[in-house]
N, C-alpha and C positions, 0 to 999 in steps of 0.2 A: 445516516445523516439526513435529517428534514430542512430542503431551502426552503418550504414554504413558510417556514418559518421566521425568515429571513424579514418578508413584507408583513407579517403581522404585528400591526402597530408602528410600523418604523417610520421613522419622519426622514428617514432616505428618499430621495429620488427612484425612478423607477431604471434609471439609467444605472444608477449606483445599485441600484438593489442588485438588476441584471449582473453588473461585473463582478459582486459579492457573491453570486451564485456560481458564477464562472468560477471563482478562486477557491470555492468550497469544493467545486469539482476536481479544480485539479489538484486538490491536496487529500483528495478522499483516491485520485487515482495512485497520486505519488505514494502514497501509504499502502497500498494494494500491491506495486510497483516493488516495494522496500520489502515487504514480506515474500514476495516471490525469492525474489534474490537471496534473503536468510533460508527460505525454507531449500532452495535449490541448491546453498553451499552448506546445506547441511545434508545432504543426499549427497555431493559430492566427496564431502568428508566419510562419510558411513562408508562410499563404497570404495574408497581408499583403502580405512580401516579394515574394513572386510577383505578387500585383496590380499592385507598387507597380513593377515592374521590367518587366511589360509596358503599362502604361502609359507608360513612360517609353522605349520602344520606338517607341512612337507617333507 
């Protein structure tokens, strides 16, 4: 994601621009945020399954 993008051309304020940057940021974190969490409950399922499928080996 490019803010500098943000002021290029923009007839925003540089006050507004600044908070537009802000909210770009933290929606680029929350999404970073949101992918941890899928990739981690998906490791936590796998090693269920795997538990659950060597046990059942047994």
């Amino acid at each position: 994601m490019d803010i500098s993008l943000v002021s290029g051309g923009s007839a925003m304020t540089p006050e507004v621009q600044a908070q537009y940057g802000v909210k770009l940021i933290q929606m680029a974190r929350a999404s970073e945020e949101a992918a941890a969490s899928v990739i981690l409950d998906a490791v936590e399922i796998s090693k269920e399954a795997m538990d659950k499928f060597l046990a059942e080996r047994e």
